[in-house]
N, C-alpha and C positions, 0 to 999 in steps of 0.2 A: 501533581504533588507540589509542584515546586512551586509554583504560580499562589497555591494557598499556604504553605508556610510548610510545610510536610516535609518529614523527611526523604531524601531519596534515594535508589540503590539501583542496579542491574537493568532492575525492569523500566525506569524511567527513562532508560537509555532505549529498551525497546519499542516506546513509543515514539521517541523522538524517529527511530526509524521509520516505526510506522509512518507518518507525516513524509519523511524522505519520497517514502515510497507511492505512497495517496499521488504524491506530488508529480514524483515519477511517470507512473502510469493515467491519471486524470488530468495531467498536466495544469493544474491549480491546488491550491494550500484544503485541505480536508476542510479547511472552518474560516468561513467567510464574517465578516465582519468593518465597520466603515472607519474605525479606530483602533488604537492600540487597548484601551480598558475594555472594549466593546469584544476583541479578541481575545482577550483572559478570560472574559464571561462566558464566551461558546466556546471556549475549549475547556472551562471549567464544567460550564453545565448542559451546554448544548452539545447533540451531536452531529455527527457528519453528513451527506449525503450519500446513500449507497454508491460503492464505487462501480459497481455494474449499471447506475444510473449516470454518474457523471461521466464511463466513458461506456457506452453500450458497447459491445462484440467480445468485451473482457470475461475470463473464466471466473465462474462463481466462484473456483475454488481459493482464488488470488483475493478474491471481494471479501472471501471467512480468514484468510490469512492476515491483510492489512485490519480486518475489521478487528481482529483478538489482537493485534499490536495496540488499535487505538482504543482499548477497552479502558474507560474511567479508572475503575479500578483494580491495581495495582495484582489481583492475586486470580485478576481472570484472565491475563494477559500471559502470553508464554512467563514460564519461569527461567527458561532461560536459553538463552540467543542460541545453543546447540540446536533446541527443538524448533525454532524456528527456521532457523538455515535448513534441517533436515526435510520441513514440509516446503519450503520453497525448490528443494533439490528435488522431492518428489512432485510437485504441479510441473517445474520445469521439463522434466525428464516427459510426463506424459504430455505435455503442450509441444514438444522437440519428435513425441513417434508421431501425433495427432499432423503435425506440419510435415513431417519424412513419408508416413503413408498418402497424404492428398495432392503432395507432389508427384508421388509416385517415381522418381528418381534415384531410390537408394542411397539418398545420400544424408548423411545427420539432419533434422530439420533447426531451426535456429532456436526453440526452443522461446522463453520468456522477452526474449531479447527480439522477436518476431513481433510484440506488438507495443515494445518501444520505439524499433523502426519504424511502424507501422503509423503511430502517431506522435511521433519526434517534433514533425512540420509545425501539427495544428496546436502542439502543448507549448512549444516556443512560444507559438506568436501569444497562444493567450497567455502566458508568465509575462511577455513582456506587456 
């Protein structure tokens, strides 16, 4: 919205998360491009790479979360950061029993934060 002139609200802010979060877990920006104009244009009109493509082993269910964060427009996107913290608090919770039962240890599994560890190393090196 902001990029074309538009005004913005609440939900502009949730995409910008969205992006945080692409970034986060694919460890590269949702939308590639070789210049700054060239980068307005794909994030205007182009879209992303499936994030279950850019980092394979990721839950689909994180892939429908960031992907309705970075939805174009403005009214397909959560309405608001409550319901998205609530579905990220539910993938987490079942990615935390799916990690606690295949350990089989009894002990809390790490939850979401398991496959930030997990690809911390290789998202560094490609940011940098």
């Amino acid at each position: 919205e902001q990029a074309c002139g538009e005004a913005v609200d609440h939900r502009t802010d949730i995409w910008s998360l969205g992006v945080v979060l692409y970034e986060m877990f694919a460890g590269r920006h949702p939308f590639r491009a070789d210049n700054d104009r060239a980068m307005l244009t794909a994030i205007v009109t182009g879209s992303c790479e499936p994030l279950t493509q850019a980092r394979p082993g990721l839950p689909l269910e994180l892939e429908r979360i960031v992907g309705l964060c970075l939805e174009k427009q403005p009214g397909k996107r959560y309405q608001q950061a409550a319901d998205l913290k609530a579905d990220l608090d539910r993938l987490n919770k079942a990615v935390a029993h799916r990690t606690l039962t295949s350990a089989g240890n009894g002990l809390p599994g790490p939850g979401l934060a398991f496959y930030l560890k997990k690809y911390r190393k290789q998202s560094i090196i490609q940011l940098l």
